[in-house]
C-alpha distance (Angstrom), angle and dihedral (degrees) to the residues before:
residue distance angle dihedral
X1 . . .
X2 4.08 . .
X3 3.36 97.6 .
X4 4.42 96.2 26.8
X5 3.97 94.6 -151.8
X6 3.55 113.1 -160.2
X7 3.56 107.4 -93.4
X8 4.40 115.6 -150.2
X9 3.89 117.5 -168.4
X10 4.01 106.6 -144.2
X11 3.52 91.0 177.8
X12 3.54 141.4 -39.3
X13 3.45 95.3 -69.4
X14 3.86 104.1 44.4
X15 3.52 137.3 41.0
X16 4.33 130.9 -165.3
X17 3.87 122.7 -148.3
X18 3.83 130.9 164.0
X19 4.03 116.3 -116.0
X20 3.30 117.8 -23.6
X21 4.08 124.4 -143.5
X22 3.74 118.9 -148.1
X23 4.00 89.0 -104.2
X24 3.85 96.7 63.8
X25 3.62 89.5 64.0
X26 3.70 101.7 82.3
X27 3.28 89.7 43.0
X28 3.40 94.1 54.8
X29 4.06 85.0 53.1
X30 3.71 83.1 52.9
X31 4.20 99.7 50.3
X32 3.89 80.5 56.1
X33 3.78 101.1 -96.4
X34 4.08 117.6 161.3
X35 3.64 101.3 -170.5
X36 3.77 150.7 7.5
X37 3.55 140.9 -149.0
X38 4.24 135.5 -169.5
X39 3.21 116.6 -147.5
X40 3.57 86.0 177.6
X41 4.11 114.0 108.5
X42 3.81 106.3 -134.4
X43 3.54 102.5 -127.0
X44 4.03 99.0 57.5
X45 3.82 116.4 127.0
X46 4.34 109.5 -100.0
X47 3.26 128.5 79.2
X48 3.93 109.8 -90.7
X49 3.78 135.5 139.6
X50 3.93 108.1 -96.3
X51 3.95 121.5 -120.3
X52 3.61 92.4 -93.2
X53 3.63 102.4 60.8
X54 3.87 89.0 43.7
X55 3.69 88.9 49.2
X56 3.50 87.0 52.6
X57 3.52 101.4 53.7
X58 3.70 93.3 40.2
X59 4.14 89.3 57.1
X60 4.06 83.5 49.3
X61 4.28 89.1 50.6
X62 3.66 87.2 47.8
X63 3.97 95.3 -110.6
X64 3.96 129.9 124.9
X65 3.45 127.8 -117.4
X66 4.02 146.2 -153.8
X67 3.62 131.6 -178.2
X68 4.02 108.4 -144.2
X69 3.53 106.4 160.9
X70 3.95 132.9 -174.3
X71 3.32 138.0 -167.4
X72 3.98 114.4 -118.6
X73 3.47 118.6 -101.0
X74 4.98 88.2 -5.2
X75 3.80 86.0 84.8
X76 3.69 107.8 161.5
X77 3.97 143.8 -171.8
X78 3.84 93.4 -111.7
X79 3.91 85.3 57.7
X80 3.65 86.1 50.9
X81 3.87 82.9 55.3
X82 3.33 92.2 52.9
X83 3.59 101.5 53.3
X84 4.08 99.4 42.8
X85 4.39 74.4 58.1
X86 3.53 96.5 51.3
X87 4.04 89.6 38.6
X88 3.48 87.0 54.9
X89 3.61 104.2 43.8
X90 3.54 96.3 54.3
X91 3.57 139.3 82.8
X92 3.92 114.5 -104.7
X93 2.98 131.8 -92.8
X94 4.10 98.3 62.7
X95 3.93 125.8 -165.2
X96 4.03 102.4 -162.8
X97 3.86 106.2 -178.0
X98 3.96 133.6 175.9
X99 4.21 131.9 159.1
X100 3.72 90.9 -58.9
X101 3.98 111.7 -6.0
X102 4.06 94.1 -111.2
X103 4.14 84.8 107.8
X104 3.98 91.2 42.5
X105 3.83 88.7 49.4
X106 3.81 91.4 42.8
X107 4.04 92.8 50.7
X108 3.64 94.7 48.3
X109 4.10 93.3 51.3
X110 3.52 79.5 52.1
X111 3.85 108.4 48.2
X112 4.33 86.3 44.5
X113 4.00 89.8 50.3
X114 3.85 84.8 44.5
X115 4.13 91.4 52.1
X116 3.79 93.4 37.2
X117 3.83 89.8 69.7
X118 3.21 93.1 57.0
X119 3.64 110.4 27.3
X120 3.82 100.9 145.6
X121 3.41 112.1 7.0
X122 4.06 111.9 147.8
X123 3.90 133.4 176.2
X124 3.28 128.8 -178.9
X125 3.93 142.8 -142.4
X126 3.71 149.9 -175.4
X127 3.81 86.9 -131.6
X128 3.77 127.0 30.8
X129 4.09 113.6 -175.8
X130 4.13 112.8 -176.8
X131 3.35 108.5 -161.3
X132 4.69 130.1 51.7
X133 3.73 90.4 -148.7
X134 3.49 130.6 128.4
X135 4.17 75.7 -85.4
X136 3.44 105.1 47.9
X137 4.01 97.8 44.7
X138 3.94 96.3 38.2
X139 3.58 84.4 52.6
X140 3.84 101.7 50.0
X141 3.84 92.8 41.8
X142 4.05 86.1 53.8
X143 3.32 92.7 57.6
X144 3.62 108.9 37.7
X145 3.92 82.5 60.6
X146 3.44 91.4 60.0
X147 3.94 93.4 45.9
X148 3.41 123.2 18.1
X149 3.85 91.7 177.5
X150 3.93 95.1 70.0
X151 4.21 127.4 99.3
X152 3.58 115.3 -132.7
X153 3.85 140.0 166.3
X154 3.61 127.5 -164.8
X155 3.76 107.5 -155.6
X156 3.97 118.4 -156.8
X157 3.89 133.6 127.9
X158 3.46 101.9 -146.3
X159 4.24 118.2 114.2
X160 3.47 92.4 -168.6
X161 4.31 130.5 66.5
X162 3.55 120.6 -173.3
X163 3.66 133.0 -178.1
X164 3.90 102.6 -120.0
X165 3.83 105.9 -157.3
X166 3.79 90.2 62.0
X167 3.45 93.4 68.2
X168 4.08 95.1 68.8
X169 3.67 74.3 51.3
X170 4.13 95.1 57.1
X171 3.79 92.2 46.2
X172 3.48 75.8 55.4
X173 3.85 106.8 62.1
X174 3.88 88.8 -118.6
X175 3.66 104.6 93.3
X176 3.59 141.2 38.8
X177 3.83 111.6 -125.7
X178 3.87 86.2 -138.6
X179 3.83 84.0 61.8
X180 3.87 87.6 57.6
X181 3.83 97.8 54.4
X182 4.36 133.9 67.2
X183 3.70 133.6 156.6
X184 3.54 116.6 -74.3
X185 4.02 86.0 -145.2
X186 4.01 84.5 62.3
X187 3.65 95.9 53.4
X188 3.88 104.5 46.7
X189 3.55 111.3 107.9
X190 3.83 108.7 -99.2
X191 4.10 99.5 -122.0
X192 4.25 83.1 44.4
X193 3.67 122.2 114.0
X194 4.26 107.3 -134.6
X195 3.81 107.0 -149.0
X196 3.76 97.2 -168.8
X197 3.72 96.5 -160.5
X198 4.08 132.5 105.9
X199 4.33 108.7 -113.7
X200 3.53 109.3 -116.9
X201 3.68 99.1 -175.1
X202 3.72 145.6 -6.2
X203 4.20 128.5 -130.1
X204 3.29 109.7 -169.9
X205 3.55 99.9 171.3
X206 3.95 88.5 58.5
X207 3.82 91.4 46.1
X208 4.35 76.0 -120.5
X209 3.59 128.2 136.8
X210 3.76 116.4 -170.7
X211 3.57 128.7 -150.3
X212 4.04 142.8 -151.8
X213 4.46 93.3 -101.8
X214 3.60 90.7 51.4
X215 4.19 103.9 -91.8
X216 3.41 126.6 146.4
X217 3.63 111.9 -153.3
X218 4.08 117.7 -158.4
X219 4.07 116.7 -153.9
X220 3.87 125.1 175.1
X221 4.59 76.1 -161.4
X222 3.58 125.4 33.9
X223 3.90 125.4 -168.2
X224 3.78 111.6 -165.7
X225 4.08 112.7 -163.9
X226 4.25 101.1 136.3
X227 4.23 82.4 141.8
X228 3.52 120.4 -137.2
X229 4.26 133.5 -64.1
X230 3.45 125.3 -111.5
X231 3.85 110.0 -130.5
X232 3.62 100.6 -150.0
X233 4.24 82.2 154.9
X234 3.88 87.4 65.8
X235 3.89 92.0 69.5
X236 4.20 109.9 64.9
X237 3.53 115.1 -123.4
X238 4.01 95.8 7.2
X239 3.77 100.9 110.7
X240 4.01 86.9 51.1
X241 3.54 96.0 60.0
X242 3.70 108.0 27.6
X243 3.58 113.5 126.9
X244 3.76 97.8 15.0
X245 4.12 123.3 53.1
X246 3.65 96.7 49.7
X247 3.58 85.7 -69.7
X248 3.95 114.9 135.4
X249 4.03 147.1 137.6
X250 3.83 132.6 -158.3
X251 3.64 79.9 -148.8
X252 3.81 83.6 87.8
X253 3.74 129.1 69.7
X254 3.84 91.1 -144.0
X255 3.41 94.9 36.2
X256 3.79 102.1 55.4
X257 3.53 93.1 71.5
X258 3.85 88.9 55.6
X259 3.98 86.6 60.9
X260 3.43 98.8 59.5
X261 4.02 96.9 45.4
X262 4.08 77.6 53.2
X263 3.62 95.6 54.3
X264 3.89 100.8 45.4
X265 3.82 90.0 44.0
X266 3.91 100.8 58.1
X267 3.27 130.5 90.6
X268 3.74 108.1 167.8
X269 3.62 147.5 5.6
X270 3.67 138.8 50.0
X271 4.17 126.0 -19.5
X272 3.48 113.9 -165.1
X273 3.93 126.1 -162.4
X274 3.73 129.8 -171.3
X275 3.81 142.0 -161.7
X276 3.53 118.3 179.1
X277 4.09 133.5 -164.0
X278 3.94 125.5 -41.2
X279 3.08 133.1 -73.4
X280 3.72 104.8 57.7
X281 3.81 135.2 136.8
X282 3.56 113.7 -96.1
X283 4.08 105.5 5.8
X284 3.76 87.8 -156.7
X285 3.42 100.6 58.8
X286 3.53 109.5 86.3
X287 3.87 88.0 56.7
X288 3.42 97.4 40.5
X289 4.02 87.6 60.6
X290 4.26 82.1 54.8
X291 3.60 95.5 53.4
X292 3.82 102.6 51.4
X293 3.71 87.5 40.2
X294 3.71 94.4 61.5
X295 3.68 88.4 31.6
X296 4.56 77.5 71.3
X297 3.21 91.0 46.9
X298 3.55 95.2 50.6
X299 3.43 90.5 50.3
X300 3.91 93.5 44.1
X301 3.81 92.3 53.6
X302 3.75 88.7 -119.3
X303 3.67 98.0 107.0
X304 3.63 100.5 101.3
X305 3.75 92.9 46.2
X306 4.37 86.5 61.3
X307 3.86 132.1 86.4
X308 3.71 95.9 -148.0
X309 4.25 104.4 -177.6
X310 4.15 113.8 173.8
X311 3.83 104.8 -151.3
X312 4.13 109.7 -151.2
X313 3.93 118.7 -172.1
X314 3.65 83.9 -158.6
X315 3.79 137.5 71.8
X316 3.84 99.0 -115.4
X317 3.41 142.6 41.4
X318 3.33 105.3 -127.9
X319 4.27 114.2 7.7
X320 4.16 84.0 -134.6
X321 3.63 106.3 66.4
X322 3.76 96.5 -166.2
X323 3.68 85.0 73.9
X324 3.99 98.0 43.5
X325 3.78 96.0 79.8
X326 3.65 93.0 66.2
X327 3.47 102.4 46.5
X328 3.90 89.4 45.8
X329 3.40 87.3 62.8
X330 3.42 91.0 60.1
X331 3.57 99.1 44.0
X332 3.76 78.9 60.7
X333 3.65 103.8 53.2
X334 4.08 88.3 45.5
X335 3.97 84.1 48.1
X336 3.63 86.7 -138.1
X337 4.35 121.6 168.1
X338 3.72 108.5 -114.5
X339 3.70 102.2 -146.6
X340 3.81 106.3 -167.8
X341 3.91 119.1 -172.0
X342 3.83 88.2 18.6
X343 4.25 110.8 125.0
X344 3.51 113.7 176.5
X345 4.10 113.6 -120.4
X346 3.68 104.0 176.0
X347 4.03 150.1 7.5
X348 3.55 132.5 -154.4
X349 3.83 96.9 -159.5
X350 4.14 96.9 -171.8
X351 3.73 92.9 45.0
X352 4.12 91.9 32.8
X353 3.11 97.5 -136.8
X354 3.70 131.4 141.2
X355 3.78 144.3 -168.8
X356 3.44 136.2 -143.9
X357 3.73 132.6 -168.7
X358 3.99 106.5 -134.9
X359 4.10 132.3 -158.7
X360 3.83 109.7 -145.5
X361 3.78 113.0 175.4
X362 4.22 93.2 -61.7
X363 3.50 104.3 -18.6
X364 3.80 132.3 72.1
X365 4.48 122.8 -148.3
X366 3.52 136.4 -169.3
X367 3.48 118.4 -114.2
X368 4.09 132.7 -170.6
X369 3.69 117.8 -157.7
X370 3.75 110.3 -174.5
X371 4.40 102.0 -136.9
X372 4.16 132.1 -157.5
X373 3.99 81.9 -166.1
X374 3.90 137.7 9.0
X375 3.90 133.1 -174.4
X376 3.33 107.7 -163.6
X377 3.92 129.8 -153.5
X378 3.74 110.0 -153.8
X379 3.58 122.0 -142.5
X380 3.84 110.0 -108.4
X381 4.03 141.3 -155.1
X382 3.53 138.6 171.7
X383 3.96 113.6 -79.3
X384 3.56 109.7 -88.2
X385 3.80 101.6 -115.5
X386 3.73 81.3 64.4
X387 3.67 95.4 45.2
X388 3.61 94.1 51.5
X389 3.69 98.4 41.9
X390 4.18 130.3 93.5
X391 3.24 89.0 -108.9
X392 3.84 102.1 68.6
X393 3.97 130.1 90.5
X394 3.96 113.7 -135.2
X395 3.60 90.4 -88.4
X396 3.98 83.9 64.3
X397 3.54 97.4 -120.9
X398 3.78 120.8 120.2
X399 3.89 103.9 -85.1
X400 3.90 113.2 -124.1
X401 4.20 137.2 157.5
X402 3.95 98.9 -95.1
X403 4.32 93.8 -125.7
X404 4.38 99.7 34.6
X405 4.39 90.1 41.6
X406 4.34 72.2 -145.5
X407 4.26 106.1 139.8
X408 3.98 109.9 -112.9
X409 3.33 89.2 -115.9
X410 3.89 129.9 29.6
X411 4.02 93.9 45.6
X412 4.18 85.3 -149.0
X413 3.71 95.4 66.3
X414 3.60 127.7 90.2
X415 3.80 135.7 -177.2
X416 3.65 139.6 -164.3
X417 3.96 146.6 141.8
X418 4.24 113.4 51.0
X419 3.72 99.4 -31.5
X420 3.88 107.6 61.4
X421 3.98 112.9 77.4
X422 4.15 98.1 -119.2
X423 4.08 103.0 148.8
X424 4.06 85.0 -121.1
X425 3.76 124.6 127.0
X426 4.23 95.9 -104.3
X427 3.50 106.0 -127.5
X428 4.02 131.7 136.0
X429 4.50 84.6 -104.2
X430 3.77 83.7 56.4
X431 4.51 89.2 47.0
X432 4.12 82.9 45.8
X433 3.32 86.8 60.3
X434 3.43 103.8 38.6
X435 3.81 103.4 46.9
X436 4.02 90.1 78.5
X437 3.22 102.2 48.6
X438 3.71 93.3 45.0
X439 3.97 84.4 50.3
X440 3.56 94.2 48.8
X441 3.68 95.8 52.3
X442 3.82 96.2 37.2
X443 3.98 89.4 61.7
X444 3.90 90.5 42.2
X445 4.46 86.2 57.2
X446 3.78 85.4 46.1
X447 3.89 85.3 62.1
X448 3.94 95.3 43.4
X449 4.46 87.0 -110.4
X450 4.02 120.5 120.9
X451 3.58 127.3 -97.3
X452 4.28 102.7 -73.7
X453 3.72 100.1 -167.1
X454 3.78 132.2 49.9
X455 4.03 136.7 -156.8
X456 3.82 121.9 -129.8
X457 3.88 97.5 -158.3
X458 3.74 97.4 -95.1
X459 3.71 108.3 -174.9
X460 4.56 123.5 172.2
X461 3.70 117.7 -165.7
X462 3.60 109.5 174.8
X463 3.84 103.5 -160.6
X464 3.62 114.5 -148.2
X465 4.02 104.3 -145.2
X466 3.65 98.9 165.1
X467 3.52 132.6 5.8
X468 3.99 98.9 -92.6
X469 4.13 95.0 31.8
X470 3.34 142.5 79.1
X471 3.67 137.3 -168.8
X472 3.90 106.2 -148.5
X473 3.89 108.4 -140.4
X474 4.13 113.5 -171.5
X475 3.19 130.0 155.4
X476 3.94 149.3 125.1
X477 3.96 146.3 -134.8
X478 3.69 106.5 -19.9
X479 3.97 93.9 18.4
X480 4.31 92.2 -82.0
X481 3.19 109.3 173.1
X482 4.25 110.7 -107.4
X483 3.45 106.0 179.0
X484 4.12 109.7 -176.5
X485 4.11 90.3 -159.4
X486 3.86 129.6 55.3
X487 3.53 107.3 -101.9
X488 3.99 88.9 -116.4
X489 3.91 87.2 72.4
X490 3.99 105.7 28.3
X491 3.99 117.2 18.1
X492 3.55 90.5 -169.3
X493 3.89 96.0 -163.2
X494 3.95 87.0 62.9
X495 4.06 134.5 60.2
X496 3.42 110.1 -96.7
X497 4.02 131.8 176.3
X498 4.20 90.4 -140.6
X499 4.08 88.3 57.0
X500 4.44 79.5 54.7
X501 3.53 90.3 50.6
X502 3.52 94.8 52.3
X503 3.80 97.9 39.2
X504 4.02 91.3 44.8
X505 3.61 100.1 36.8
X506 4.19 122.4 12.5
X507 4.03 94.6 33.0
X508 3.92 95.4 65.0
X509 4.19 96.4 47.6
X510 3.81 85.5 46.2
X511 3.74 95.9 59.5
X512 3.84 98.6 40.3
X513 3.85 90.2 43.5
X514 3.13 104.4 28.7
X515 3.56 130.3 19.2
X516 3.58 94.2 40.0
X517 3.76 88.1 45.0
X518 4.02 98.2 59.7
X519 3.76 95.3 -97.8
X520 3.56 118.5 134.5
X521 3.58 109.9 -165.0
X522 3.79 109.1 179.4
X523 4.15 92.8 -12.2
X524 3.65 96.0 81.9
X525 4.14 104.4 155.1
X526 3.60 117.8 -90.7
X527 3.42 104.1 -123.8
X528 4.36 111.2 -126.1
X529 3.94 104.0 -102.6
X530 3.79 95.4 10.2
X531 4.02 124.2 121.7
């Protein structure tokens, strides 16, 4: 190593060291180490490589990473927490390093006195659903109104719930993000178990599912809907600069509101707007986030005086063309540059400039565009105790059968929402319609019977082209067309102020009160073999 920090072995499976520099990484991959983790916050005075650029040259040496930083000297029990989750999420042998390895050494007492108290404890359940989403608690509610009689635990460690399509909305100037956000103790179904712990692994062939403090958690069902992880890691220099720069998402609660305080502020220059590979949640999104910002400007006056450019990894606007017409028009009116084949690959946030990765005919360039503002689209996967589990296809989603949502498999496992591999669009429509079915067929496995209802990919994306219309996107496998409204009241391929109304003001109510409550207006399962 350059700088040789002095390496102390707690234990077998963790390792302390002072600072590390960027070059002691592959040697670290070299001495045998499997993962590291900073417990170093990124903004403490000293000059030291943040967590992104040593995550990025661990993921280049083959290692894992996890940022769990601590303050010096304000240690507390939740950082314990989140160490004994990081320790146990990762693969053994761990490097954990900070200024001088007290805090590393501190953290790691902490996280094994943490998983000591609980070394073995284990439950178990008719029903086990991983995952508090809009998946996960739709899903349990569902089916404890069909069958009050039945145990089941939702496992997820999140205290916070938030209704994700409102936040395109918030970078809008149409919603709070307060508005977005509630408890996740208010919304668990009241005869649910909440197991507020991370999953570390999955056992299928124990009927086990193991989490981060040490439980093992027995099912005769399992319902896996944790959703999918944003890779914000995959694009260099993003994590630097987000939130600052001109660099936001509205694929962030607390940057959404940064968006919007973007948008009314400029005046001038150049707007850039990303979409990166397939799969992610919500395809429309990134564009979506394009038209209501111009739809400000337009408003402002200032359009004229803006370079808007929308930069698409993939080859088409939209993947169902019936809708593309529409939206070109808009694209049109906003004069924005449709950049198709463009994904971005890295940001300079203090220089504002960023580069995109470009497919001309055969050959793919490198191009910088210098930026006043940039919403970014990260990349996005499923979360890695998913990927690396039996239960994933090679794509790394959960494997199921596209209409049952039942694994290929273990005929007791189900999956829904963003993280099984269904060929649907993944949006919170598609989850609405999803939930039942999965119930449904869930409760039939409890009883030894086959699935009895079946999903036929239904996906919504409302597209917000102007502030005031909507063009209504739904459709299933293969992009048909599935329009929930005669076309006399909602044409869905055109902008309409009734598909506003019910994105701004009937969608929200109907997933606090009623999707996650159990109720299944207008998603009723389709019974297997029925018309």
């Amino acid at each position: 190593m350059t700088s040789k920090p002095e390496i102390t072995k707690l234990n077998d499976a963790v390792s302390v060291s002072p600072q590390l520099g960027l070059d002691d990484v592959t040697a670290l991959a070299k001495a045998g180490f499997k993962s590291i983790i900073c417990n170093r916050p990124d903004e403490e005075e000293g000059d030291h490589p943040g967590s992104a650029a040593v995550s990025e040259a661990a993921k280049k040496a083959g290692l894992q990473f996890a940022y769990v930083p601590a303050v010096s000297g304000a240690i507390t029990d939740q950082d314990g927490e989140k160490m004994a989750a990081a320790l146990a999420g990762l693969p053994a042998p761990v490097l954990a390093y900070c200024r001088s390895g007290t805090r590393s050494t501190k953290l790691t007492e902490m996280a094994q006195a943490k998983t000591e108290k609980t070394p073995s404890k284990s439950s178990r359940f008719n029903v086990v659903i991983v995952g508090g989403g809009s998946a996960g608690i739709a899903t349990a509610a569902s089916m404890l109104k069909r069958n009050k009689t039945i145990s089941l635990a939702i496992i997820d460690p999140s205290d916070d719930h938030y209704y994700q399509p409102g936040w395109t909305m918030v970078g809008g100037g149409a919603f709070s993000a307060e508005f977005t956000h509630r408890k996740e103790k208010d919304l668990i179904p009241a005869r649910a178990q909440w197991i507020q712990s991370a999953v570390r692994s999955f056992d299928p062939e124990n009927n086990a599912v193991h989490t981060a403090d040490g439980q093992q958690i027995g099912y005769e069902v399992l319902i896996v809907c944790p959703g999918i992880e944003l890779d914000w890691e995959a694009i260099d220099g993003l994590t630097e600069t987000l939130g600052q720069n001109g660099v936001t998402s509205n694929y962030r609660f607390d940057l959404a509101p940064y968006t919007y305080r973007l948008v009314k502020d400029m005046t001038g220059g150049t707007a850039l707007f990303t979409q990166p590979p397939m799969p992610i949640k919500c395809a429309g999104a990134p564009q979506k986030a394009m038209y209501l910002s111009c739809s400000k400007w337009e408003k402002q006056g200032v359009l004229g005086d803006i370079d808007v450019q929308f930069h698409n990894t993939g080859a088409a606007l939209f993947g169902v063309k019936e809708y593309v017409p529409a939206l070109m028009e808009y694209i049109d009116r906003y004069n924005a540059h449709l950049n198709l084949e463009s994904q971005l690959v890295a940001v300079d946030g203090p220089a504002r400039i960023a580069t995109f990765e470009q497919k001309r005919g055969d050959t793919n360039k490198r191009v910088e565009v210098k930026f006043d503002m940039l919403h970014v689209v990260p990349p996005q996967r499923a979360p890695g105790f998913v990927r690396s589990s039996p239960l994933a296809a090679d794509s790394g989603f959960v494997e199921v059968d596209p209409a049952t949502l039942r694994h290929t498999k273990y005929t007791n496992i189900f999956s829904l929402g963003d993280a099984c591999n269904a060929p649907n669009a993944k949006t919170m429509a598609a989850v609405r319609k999803q939930a039942p079915v999965v119930a449904v067929n869930a409760l039939a496995a409890l009883e030894g019977k086959p699935p009895i209802a079946d999903y036929n990919g239904y996906g919504s994306c409302p597209l917000t082209v102007e502030r005031g219309k909507v063009v209504l996107a739904e459709f299933g496998y293969g992009g048909k067309l599935l329009p929930s409204f005669p076309n006399w009241l909602i044409d869905g391929t055109r902008p309409s102020r009734l598909s506003w109304l019910l994105k701004d003001t009937i969608l929200p109510p109907v997933y606090w009160h009623g999707m996650l409550k159990g109720r299944e207006w207008m998603v009723k399962p389709h019974r297997i073999g029925a018309d």
